[in-house]
C-alpha positions as CSV (number, residue, x, y, z in Angstrom):
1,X,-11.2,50.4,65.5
2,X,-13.4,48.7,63.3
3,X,-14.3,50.5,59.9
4,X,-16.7,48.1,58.7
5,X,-15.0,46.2,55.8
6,X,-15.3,42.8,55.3
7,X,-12.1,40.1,55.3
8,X,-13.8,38.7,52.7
9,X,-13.0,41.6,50.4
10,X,-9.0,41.2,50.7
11,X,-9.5,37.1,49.9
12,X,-9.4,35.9,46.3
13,X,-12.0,34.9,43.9
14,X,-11.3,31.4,44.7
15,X,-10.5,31.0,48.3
16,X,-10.5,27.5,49.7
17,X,-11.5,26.2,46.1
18,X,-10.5,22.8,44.6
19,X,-9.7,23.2,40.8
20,X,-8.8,20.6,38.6
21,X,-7.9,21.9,34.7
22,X,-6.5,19.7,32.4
23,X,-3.7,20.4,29.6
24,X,-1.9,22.7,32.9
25,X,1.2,22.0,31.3
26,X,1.9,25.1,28.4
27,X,-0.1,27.6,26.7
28,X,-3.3,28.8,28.3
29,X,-3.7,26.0,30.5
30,X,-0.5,27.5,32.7
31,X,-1.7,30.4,32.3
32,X,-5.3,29.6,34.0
33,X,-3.5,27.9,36.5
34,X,-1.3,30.5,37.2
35,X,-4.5,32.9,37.5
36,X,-6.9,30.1,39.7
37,X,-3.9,29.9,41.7
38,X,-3.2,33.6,42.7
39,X,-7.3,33.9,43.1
40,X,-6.5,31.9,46.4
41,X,-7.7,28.1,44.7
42,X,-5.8,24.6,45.4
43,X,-4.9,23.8,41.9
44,X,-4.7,20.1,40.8
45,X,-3.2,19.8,37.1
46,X,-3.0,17.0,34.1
47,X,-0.3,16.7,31.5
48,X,0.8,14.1,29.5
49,X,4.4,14.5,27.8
50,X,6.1,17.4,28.5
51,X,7.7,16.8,32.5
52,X,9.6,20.3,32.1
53,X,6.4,22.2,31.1
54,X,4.7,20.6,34.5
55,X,7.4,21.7,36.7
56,X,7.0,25.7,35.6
57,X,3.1,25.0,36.2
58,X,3.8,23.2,39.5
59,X,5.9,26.1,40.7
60,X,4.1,28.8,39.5
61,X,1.3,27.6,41.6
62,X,3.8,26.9,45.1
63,X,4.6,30.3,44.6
64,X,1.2,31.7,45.3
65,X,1.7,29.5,48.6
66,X,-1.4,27.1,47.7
67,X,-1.5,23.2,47.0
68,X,-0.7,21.8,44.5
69,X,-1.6,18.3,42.6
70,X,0.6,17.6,39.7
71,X,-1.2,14.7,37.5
72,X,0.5,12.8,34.9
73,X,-2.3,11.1,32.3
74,X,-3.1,10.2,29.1
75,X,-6.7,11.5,29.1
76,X,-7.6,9.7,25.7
77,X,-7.2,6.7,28.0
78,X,-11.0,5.3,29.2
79,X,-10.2,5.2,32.8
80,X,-8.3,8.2,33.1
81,X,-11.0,10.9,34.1
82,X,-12.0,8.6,37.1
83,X,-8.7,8.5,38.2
84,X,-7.6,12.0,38.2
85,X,-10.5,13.3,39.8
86,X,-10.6,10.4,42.4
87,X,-7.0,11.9,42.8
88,X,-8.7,15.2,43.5
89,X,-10.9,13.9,45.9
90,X,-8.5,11.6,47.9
91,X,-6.0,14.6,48.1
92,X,-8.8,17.3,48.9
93,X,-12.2,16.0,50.3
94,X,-13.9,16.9,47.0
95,X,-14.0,19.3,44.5
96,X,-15.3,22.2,43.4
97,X,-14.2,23.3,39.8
98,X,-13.2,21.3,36.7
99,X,-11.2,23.6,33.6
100,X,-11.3,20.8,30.0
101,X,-8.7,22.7,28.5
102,X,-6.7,19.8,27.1
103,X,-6.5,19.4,23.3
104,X,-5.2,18.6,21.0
105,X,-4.8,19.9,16.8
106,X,-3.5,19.3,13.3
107,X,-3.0,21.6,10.3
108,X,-3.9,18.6,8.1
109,X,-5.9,19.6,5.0
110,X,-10.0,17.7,4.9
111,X,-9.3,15.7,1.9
112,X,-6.1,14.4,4.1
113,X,-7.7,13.5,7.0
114,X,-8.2,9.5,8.4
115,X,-10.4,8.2,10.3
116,X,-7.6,7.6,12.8
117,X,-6.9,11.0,12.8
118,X,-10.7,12.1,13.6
119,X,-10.9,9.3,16.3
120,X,-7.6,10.2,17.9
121,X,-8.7,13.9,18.2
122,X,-11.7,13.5,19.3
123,X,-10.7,11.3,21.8
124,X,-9.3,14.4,23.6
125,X,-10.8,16.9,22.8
126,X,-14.5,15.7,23.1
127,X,-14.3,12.5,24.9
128,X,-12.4,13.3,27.5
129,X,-14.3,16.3,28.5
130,X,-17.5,14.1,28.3
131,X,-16.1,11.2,30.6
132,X,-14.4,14.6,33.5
133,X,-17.7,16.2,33.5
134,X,-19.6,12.6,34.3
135,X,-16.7,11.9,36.9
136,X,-16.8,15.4,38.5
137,X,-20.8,16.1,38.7
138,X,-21.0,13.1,41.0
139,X,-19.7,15.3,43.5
140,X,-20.6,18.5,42.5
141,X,-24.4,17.1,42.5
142,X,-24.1,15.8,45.7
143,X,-22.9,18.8,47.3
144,X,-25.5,20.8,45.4
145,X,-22.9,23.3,43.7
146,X,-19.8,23.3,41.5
147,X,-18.7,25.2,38.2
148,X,-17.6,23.8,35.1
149,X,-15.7,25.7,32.4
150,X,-14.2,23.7,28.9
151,X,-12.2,25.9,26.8
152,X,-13.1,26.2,23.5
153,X,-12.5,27.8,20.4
154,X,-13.7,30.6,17.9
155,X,-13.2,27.8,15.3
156,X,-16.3,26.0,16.9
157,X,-19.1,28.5,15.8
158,X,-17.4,31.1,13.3
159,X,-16.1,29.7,9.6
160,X,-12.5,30.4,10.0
161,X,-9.9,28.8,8.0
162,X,-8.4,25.5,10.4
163,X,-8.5,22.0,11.0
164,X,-12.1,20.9,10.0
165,X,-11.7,18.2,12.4
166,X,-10.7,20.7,15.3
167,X,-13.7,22.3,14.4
168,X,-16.1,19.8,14.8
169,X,-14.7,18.9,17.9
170,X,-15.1,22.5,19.7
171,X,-18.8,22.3,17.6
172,X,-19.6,19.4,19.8
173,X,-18.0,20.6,22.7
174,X,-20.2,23.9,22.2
175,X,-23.3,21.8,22.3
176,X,-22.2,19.7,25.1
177,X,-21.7,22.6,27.1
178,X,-25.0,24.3,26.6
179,X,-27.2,21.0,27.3
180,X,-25.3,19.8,30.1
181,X,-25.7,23.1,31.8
182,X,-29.7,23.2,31.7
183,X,-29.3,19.6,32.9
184,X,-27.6,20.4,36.0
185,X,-28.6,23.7,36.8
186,X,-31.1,22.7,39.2
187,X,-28.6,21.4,41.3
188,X,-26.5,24.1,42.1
189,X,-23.7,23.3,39.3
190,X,-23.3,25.7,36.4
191,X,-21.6,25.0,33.3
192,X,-19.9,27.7,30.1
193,X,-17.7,27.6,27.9
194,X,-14.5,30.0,26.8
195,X,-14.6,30.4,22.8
196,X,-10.7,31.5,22.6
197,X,-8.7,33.2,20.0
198,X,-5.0,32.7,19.5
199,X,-3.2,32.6,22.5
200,X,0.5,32.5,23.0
201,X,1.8,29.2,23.6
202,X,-0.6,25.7,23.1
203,X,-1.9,25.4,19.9
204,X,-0.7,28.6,18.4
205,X,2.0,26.6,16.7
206,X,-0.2,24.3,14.6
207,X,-2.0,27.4,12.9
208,X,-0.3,29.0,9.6
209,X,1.8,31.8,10.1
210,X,-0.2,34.3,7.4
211,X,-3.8,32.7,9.5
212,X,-2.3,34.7,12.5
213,X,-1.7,37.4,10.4
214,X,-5.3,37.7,8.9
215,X,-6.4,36.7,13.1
216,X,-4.2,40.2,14.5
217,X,-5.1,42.1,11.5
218,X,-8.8,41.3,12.3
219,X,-8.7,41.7,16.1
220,X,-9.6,45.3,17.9
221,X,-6.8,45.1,19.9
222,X,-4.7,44.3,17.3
223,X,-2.7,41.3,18.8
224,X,-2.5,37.6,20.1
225,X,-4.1,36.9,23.8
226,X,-2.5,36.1,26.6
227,X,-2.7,33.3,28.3
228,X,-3.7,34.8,32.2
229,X,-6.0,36.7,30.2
230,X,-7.9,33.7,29.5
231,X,-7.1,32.4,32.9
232,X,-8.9,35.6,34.0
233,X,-12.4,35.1,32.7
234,X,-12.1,31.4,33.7
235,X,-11.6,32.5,37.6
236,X,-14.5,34.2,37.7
237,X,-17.2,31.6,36.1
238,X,-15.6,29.3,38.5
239,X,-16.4,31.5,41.4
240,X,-19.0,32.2,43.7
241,X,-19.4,35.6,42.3
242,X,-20.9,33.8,39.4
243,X,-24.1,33.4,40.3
244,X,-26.2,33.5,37.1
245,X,-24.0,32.8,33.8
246,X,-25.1,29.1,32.6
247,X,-25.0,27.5,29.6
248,X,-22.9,29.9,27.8
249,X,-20.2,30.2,25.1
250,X,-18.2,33.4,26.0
251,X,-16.2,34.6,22.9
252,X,-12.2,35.7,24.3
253,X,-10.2,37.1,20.9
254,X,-10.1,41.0,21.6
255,X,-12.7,41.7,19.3
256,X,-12.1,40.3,16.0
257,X,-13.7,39.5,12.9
258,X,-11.9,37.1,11.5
């Protein structure tokens, strides 16, 4: 006997969906996959050095019984964003979601800093965003929808002790963000942004032991995030559910001043 519920209500956030996030190797890049993954999406994943790292991404996403696309690059490289999400596209038909997570940071003091160490970081962090987006919206244009989400950083809006390079780099990333999505709006594709705190895992390790202090002794909850947690907001501004956040830079450090 029918009781009049939906099958679409037992069905994931991100049925049928075809996800590419970069960085899917450690930190909160497995931990989004993990999430996009579970919420019912064929996950397609970069990484760059760390084989061992892919393998726990890879099988974290078999598990959930989806596809999986397990992408070895060097995204600094020009080319590179064509050829992953051409990879996407060959494997898939399309796709439907791009996650820039991958980056990349220093605890190298401003006075310190080379312009070879500016160039190579924003290489990643920036340009490589820049050149996924271009690739992606081809298809996401055409098809008249698609979500994009680049992970951030408080670092990139509030004055926080860290890597003034890093900073700039998630400042530009903000502003990227924010333009591209009135850009593309009309066309069905909506763009935001994920302003993270520390997580466990990633880039945790290049901030200063008594900066985490001061960041947990800030923070409401009185803790570092967790990387699904992250993945959690990200699964729902890729899905259809979102219907109406554009453009935006959504702060994720449990409520903290610092």
């Amino acid at each position: 006997m029918s009781i009049g519920i939906s099958e679409n209500r037992f069905k994931g956030l991100l049925t049928g969906k075809r996800i590419l996030v970069t960085g899917g190797s450690g930190g909160i890049g497995k931990g989004i996959c993990e999430v996009l993954a579970r919420e019912g999406a064929q996950v397609a994943f970069t990484w760059n050095g760390n084989s061992t790292n892919a393998a726990a991404t890879e099988s974290l996403i078999l598990q959930q019984g989806n596809e999986c696309l397990s992408l070895q690059e060097d995204l600094r490289e020009g080319a590179a964003a064509e050829r992953v999400v051409k990879a996407v596209e060959d494997k898939w038909g399309g796709i439907d979601g791009l996650v820039n997570n991958a980056a990349v940071s220093e605890a190298i003091p401003f006075v310190l800093i080379e312009d070879t160490d500016i160039a190579d970081l924003m290489e990643l962090n920036f340009f490589a965003t820049f050149r996924l987006c271009k690739a992606a919206l081809r298809r996401m244009i055409r098809q008249k929808n698609g979500r994009i989400v680049n992970i951030s950083s408080i670092a990139g809006t509030r004055t926080i002790p860290g890597p003034v390079h890093y900073a700039a780099s998630k400042g530009a990333l903000e502003g990227l963000t924010r333009s591209l999505a009135h850009e593309v709006g009309p066309y069905g594709v909506l763009v935001n942004a994920v302003a993270a705190g520390i997580f466990e895992g990633g880039l945790r390790s290049t901030i200063p032991e008594h900066h985490q202090k001061r960041y947990v002794d800030a923070c409401s909850l009185s803790r570092i995030g967790q990387p699904t947690e992250c993945g959690e907001l990200v699964a729902w501004l890729l899905s259809d559910r979102n219907t109406y956040m554009n453009g935006n830079v959504l702060f994720l450090e449990g409520g903290t001043l610092a």
